[in-house]
N, C-alpha and C positions, 0 to 999 in steps of 0.2 A: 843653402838652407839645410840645416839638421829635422832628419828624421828620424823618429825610431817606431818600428810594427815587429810586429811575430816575425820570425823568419820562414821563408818557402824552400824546400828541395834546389831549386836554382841558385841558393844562396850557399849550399855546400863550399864549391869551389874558392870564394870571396874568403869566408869562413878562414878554410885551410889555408892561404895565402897570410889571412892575418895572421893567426895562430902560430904559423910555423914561424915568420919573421919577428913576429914575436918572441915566440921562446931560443930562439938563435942569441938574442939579448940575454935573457932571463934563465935560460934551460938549457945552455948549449951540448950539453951531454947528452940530453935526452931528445934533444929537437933532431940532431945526427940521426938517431935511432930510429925515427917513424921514416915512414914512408908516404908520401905525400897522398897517392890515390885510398891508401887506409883510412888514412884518416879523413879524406874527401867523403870515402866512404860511409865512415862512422858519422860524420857530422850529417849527412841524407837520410840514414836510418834514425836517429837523434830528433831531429826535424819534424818527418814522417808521423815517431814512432812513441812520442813524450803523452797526448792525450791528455788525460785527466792527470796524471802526475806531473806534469811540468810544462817547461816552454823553453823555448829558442827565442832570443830577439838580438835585433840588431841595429845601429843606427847604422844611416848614410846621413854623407855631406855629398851636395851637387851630384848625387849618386854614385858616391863613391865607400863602400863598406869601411870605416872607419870603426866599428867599433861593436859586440860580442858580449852577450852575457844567460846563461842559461840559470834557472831556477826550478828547482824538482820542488815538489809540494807533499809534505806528512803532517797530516793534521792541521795542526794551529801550527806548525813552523816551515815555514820555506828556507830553503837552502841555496844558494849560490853555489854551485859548482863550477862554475866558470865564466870570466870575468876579466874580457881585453880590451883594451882600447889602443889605435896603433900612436906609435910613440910621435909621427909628427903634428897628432892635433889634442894631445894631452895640454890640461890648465885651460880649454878652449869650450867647456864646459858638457864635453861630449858622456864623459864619464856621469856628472851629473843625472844628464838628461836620461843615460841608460838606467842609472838606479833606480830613479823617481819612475820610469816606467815600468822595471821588473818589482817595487812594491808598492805600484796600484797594483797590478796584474795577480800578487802573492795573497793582499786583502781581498780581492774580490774572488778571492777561489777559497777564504777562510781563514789564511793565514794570520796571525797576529802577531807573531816574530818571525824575523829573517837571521840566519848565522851565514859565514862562511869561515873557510877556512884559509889563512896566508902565510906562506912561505916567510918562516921567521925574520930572513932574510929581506924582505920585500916592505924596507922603510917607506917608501914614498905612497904603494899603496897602501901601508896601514894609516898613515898620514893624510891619505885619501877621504879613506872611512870612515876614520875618526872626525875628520872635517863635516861628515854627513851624518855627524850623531852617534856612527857605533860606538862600541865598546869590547874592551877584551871581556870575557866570559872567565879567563884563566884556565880554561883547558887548553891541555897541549898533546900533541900526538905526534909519532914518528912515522912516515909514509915511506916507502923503499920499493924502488921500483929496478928491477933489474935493464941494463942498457944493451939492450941487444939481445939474440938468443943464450941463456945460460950457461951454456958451453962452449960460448966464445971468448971465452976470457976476457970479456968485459967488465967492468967493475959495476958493482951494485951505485944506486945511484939513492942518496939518505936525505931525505930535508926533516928540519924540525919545521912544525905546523903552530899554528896559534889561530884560537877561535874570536871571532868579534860576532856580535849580536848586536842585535835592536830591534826595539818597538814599534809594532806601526801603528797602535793605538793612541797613542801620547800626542 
């Protein structure tokens, strides 16, 4: 049975395990570069620490964390900042369930549009969203995140970005 609720502090750990085997797929240059308790870290604090500006949720199957998605709140628009589901229970409607519950959760704190932002790159999920009604907005952005300490002569790490919106009015 799928569920999806807010996420607790205990959910860090789950979290980072998807996360990182995730982006090992999708990020493999940058998923090297974390460090697992940081980000266990970061995701506790995250949790914790969203309040009135956002949320943390997650579904389980049979209790098991499959799937991730956070939403900050400005105004009238909520934003997706991040948004996993693990790759062996994708098409199995997990991703659904998780949207449909981060924009009730967006509308009822005010929101009336949701955007995020997807790795140009990242056909299947814009294929995704698209499927769920977004749309591209046609804004584009360049994000660069350096891989490692600066001085390590690691290479900078460059995605192009592309914006999808939707209503939750409609």
């Amino acid at each position: 049975m799928d569920t999806v609720r807010l996420a607790n502090a205990t959910d860090a750990c789950a979290i980072t395990q998807l996360q990182l085997s995730n982006w090992q797929l999708s990020h493999p240059e940058l998923a090297q570069s974390l460090v697992t308790n940081n980000v266990e870290a970061a995701w506790a604090q995250a949790i914790t620490n969203y309040g009135d500006i956002g949320r943390v949720l997650v579904c389980e199957r049979d209790e098991t964390l499959v799937g991730v998605a956070t939403i900050e709140f400005s105004g009238e628009v909520g934003q997706i900042s991040f948004f996993e589901v693990a790759p062996e229970v994708r098409r199995q409607l997990i991703g659904s369930r998780l949207l449909n519950a981060v924009a009730d959760i967006a509308y009822q704190s005010g929101c009336r549009r949701m955007s995020l932002w997807l790795n140009s790159e990242q056909t299947v999920g814009r294929q995704f969203f698209e499927s769920m009604g977004w749309e591209p907005s046609g804004a584009t952005r360049t994000v660069s995140t350096v891989n490692g300490v600066s001085d390590s002569g690691q290479p900078e790490i460059t995605e192009q970005q592309c914006e999808l919106t939707t209503s939750l009015t409609d």
